[in-house]
Every structure is written in structure tokens, then in C-alpha cells.
ZABATOR-888808 format. One record per residue: residue in one letter; x, y, z of N, C-alpha, C, CB in turn; residue number from 1. Coordinates in Angstrom, 1 decimal, always signed. Glycine has a CB too. Layout:
residues N
a,X,Y,Z,X,Y,Z,X,Y,Z,X,Y,Z,NUM;
...
END
This chain:
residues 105
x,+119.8,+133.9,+75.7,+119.5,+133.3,+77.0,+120.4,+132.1,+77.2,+118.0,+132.9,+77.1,1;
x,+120.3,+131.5,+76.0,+121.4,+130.2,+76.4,+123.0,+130.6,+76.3,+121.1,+129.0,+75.2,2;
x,+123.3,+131.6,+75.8,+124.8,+132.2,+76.2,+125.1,+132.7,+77.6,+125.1,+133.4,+75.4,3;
x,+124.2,+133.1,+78.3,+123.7,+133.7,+79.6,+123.9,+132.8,+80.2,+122.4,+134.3,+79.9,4;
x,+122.8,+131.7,+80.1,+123.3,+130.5,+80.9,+124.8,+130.1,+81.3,+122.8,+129.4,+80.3,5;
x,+125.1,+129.8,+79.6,+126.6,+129.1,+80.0,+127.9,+129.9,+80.7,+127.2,+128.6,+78.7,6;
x,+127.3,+131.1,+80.4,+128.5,+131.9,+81.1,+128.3,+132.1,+82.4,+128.9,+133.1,+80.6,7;
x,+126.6,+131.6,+83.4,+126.4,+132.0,+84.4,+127.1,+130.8,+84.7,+125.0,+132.5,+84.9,8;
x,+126.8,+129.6,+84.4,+127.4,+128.3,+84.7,+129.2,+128.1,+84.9,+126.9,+127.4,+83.5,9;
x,+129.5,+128.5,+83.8,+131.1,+128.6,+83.6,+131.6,+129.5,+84.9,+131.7,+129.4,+81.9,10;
x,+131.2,+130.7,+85.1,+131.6,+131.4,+86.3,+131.2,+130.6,+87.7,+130.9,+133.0,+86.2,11;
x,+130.4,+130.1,+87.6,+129.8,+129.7,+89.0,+131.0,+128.0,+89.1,+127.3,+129.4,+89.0,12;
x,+131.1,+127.4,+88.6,+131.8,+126.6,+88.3,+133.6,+127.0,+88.3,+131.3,+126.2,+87.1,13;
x,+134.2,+128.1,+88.0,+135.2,+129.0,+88.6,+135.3,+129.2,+89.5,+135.3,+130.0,+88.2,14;
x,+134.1,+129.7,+90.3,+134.3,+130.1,+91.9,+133.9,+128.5,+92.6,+132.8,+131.7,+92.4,15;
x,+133.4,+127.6,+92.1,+133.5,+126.2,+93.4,+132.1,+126.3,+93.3,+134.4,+126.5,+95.5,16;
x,+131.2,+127.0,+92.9,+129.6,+126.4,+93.4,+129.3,+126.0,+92.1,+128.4,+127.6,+94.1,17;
x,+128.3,+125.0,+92.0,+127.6,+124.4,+91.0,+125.9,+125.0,+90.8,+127.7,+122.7,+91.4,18;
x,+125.7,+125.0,+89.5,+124.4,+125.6,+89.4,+123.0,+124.8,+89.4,+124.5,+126.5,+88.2,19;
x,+122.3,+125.4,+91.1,+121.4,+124.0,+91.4,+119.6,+124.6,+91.0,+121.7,+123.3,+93.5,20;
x,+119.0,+124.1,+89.9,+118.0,+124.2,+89.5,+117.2,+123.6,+90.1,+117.9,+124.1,+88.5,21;
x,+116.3,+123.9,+90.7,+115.0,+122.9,+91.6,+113.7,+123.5,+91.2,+115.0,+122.9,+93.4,22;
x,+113.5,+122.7,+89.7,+111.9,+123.8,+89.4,+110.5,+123.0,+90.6,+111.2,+123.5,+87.0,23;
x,+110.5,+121.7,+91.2,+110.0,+121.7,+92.2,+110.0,+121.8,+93.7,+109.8,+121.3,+92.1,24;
x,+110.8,+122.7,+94.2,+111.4,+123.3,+95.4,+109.5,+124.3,+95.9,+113.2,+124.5,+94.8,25;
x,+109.2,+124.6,+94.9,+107.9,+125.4,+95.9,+107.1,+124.5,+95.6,+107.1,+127.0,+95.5,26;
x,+106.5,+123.2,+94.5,+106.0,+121.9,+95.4,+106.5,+121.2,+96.5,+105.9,+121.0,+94.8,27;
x,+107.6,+121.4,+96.8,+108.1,+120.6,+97.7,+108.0,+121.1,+99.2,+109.4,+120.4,+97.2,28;
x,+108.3,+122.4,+98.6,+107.9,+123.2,+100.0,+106.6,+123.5,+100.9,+108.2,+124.3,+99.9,29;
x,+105.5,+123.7,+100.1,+104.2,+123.6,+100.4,+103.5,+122.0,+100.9,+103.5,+124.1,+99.0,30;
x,+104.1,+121.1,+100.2,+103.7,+120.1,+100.7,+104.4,+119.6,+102.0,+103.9,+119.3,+99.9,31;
x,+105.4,+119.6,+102.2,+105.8,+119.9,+103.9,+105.5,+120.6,+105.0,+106.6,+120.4,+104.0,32;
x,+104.7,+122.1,+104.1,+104.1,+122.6,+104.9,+102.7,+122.4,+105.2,+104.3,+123.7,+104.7,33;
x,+102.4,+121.1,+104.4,+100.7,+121.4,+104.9,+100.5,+120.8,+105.8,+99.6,+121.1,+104.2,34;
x,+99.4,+121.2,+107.1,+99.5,+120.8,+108.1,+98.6,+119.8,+108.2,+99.4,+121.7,+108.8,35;
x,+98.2,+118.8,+109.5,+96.9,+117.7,+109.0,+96.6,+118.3,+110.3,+97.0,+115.6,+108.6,36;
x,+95.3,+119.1,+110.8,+94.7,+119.6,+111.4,+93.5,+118.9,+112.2,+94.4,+120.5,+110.8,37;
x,+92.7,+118.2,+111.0,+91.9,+117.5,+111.3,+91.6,+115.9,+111.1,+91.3,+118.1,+111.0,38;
x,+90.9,+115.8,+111.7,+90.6,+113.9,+111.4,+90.6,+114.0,+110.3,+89.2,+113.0,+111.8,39;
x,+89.6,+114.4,+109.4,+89.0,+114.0,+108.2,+89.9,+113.9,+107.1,+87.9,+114.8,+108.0,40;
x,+90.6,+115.3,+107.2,+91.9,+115.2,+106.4,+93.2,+114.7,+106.7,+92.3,+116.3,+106.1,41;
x,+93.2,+114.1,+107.7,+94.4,+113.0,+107.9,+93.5,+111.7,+107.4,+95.3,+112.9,+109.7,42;
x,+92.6,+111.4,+107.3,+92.0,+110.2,+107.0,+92.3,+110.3,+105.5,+90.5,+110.1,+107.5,43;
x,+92.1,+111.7,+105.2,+91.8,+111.4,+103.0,+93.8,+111.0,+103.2,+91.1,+114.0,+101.3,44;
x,+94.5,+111.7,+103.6,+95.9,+111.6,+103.1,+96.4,+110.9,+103.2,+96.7,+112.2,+103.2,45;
x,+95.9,+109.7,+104.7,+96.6,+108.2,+104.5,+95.5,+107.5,+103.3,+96.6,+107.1,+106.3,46;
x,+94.4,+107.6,+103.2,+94.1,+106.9,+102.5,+94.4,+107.2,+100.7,+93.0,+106.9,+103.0,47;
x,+94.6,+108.2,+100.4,+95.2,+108.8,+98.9,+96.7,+108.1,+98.6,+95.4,+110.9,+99.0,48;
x,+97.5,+108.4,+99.7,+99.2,+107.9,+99.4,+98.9,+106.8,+100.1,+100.7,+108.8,+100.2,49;
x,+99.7,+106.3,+99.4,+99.7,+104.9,+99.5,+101.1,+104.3,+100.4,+99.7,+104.5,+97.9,50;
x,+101.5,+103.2,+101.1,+102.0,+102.9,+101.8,+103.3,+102.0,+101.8,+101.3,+102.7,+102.2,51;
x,+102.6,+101.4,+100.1,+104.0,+100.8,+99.1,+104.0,+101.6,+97.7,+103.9,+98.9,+98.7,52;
x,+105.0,+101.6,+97.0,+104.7,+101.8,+95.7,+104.0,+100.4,+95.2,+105.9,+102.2,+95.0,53;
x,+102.5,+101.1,+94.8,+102.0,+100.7,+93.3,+102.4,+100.1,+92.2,+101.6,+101.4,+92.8,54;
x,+103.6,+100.7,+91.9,+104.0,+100.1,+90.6,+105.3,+98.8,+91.0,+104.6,+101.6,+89.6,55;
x,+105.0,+98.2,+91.9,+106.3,+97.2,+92.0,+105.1,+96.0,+91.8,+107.5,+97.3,+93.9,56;
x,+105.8,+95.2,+90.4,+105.2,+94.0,+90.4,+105.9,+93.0,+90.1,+104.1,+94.0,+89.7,57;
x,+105.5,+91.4,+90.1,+106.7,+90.4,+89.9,+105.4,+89.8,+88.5,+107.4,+88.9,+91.7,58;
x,+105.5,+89.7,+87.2,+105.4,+89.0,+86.6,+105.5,+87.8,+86.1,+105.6,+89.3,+86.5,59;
x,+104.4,+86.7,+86.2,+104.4,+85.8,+86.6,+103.7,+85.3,+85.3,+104.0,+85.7,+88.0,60;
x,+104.6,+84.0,+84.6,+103.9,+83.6,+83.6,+104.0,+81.8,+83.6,+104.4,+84.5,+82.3,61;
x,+102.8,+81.7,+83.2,+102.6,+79.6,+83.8,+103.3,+79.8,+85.3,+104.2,+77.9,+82.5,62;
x,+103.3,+80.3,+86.3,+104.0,+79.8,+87.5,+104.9,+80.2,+87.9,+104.3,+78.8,+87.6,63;
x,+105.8,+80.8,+86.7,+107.4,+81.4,+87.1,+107.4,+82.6,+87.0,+108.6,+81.1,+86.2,64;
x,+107.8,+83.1,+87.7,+108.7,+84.2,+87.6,+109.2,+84.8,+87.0,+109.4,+84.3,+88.0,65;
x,+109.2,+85.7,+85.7,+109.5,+86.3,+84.6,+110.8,+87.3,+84.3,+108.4,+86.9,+84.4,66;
x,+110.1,+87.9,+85.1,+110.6,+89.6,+85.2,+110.4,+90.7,+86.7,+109.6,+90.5,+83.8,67;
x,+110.7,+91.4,+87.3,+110.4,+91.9,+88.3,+110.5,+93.5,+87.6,+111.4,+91.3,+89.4,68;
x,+109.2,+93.9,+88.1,+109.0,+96.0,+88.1,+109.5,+96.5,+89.4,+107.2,+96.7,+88.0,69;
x,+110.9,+97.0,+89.7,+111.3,+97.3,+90.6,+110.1,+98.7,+90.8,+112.9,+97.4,+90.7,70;
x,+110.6,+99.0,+92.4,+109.4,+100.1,+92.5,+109.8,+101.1,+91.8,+108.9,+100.5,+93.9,71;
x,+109.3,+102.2,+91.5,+109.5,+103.8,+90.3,+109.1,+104.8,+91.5,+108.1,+104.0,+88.4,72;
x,+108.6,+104.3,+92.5,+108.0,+105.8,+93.2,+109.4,+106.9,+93.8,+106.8,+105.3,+94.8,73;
x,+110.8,+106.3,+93.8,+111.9,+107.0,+93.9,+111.7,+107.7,+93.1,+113.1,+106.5,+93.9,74;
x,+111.2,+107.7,+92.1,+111.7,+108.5,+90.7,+111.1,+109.6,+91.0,+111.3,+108.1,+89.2,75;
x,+110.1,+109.7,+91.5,+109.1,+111.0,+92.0,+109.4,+112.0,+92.8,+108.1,+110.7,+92.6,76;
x,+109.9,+113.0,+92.2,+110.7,+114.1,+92.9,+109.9,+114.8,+94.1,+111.1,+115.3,+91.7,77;
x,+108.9,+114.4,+94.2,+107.7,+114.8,+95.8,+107.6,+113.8,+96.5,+106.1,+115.2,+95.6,78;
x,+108.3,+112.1,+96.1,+108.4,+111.2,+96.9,+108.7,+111.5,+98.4,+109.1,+110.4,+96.4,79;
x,+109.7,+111.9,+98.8,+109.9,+112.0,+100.7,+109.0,+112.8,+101.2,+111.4,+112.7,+101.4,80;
x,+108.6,+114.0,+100.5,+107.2,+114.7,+100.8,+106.0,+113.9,+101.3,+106.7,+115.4,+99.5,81;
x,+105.7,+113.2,+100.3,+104.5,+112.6,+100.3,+104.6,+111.2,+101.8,+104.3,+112.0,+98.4,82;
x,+105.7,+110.8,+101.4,+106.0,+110.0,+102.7,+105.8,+110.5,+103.9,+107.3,+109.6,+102.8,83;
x,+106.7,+111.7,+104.2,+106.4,+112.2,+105.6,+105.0,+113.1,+105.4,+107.7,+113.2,+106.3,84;
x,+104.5,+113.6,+104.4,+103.0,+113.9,+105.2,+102.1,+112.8,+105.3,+102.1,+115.1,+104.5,85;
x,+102.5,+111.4,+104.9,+101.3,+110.3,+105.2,+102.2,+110.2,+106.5,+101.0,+108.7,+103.9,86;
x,+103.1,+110.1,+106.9,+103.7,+109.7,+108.0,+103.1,+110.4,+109.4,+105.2,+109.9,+107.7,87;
x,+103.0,+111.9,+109.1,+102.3,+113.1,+109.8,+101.2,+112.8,+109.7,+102.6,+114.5,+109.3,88;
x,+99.9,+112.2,+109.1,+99.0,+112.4,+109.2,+98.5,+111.0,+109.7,+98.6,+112.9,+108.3,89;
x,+99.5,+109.8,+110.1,+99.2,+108.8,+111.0,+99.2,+108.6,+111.9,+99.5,+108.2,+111.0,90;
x,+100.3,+109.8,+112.7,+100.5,+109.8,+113.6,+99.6,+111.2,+114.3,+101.8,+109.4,+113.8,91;
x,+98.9,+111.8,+113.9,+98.0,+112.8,+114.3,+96.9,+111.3,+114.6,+97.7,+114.2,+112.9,92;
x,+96.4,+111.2,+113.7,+95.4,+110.3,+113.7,+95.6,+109.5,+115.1,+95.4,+109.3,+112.4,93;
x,+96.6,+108.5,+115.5,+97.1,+107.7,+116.5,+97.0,+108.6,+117.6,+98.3,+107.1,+116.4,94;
x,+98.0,+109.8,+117.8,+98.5,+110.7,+119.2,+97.2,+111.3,+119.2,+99.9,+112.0,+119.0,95;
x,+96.6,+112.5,+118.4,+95.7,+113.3,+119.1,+94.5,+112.5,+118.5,+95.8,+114.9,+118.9,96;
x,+94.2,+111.1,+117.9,+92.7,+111.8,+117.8,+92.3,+110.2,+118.5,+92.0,+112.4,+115.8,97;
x,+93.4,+109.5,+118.5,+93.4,+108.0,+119.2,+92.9,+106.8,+118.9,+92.9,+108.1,+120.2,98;
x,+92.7,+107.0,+117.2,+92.2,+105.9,+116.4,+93.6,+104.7,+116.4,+91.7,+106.7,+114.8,99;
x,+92.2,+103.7,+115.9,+93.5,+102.8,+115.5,+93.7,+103.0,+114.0,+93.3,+101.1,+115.8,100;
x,+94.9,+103.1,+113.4,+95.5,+102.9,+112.1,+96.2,+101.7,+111.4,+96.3,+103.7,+112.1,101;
x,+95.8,+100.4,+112.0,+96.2,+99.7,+111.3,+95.3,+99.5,+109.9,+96.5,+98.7,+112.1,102;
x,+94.2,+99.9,+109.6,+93.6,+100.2,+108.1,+94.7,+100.5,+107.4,+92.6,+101.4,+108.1,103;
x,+95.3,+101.8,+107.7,+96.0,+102.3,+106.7,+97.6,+101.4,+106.3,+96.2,+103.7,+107.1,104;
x,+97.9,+100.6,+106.8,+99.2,+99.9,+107.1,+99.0,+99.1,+105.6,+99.3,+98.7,+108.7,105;
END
């Protein structure tokens, strides 16, 4: 299998294309596709994703400033996913259902 590989690679690399593995391309795709239909479930999905990353913190010790945790949620290969369906399910909420959303902000 791994000789297979390299020679599917080496050939594809001969002809000009590079060999592009996306083992989450059908998470990625399903989550784009899911639709927010209703209130209730545009309510759970702004409220589940979150609006900053979580993990960005400034470390603070006696008063100063230590160290800084830049944010990691780039790293998350379903990150723009998850962005635009909270994004899609704010503005369902706002356009058709006419709530206010500054909660979720």
C-alpha cells in the first residue's frame, strides 16, 4: 500500500497535480449543508458555537502580564464551517423569525 502511494504521488507530481487528502471534506460538507429551519435550532447553534475562541487567554500573574494563549480555534479543520452556520443561524433568527440577537454577540 505504501509503494502504491508513492508511486501514485510521484506520477501525480510528474503530471503538475499534487495529491490532496481531505479526510474531513464529508464533515465539512454536511455541516454546510445543514439547514437552520427552525427557531429552536438556530437558538441551540448560536448558543453551542461560540462567538470568540475559548481558548484565547492573557495570563496574568501579581498584575502583569505573563504570557498570552493566542486563539487555537484556526487549528480546527471545521472552524469556517462552524462560523458560517452560527453566522446562518443569526441571521435566520434576526430576518425570519425577528428576534433580537444581541444575547448571542
Amino acid at each position: 500500500m505504501k509503494r502504491l502511494m508513492s508511486t501514485l504521488s510521484q506520477n501525480l507530481r510528474a503530471t503538475g497535480r499534487t495529491l490532496n487528502l481531505d479526510l474531513f471534506r464529508p464533515l465539512r460538507q454536511w455541516v454546510s449543508h445543514l439547514r437552520v429551519e427552525t427557531p429552536r435550532r438556530a437558538r441551540k447553534v448560536a448558543e453551542l458555537i461560540p462567538a470568540q475562541c475559548p481558548f484565547e487567554r492573557d495570563i496574568v500573574l501579581c498584575g502583569h502580564s505573563v504570557a498570552h494563549i493566542p486563539p487555537l480555534c484556526k487549528l480546527n479543520p471545521l472552524y469556517n464551517e462552524l462560523v458560517e452556520l452560527r453566522f446562518r443561524a443569526l441571521c435566520y433568527l434576526a430576518d425570519e423569525c425577528g428576534e433580537d440577537i444581541s444575547a448571542y454577540i
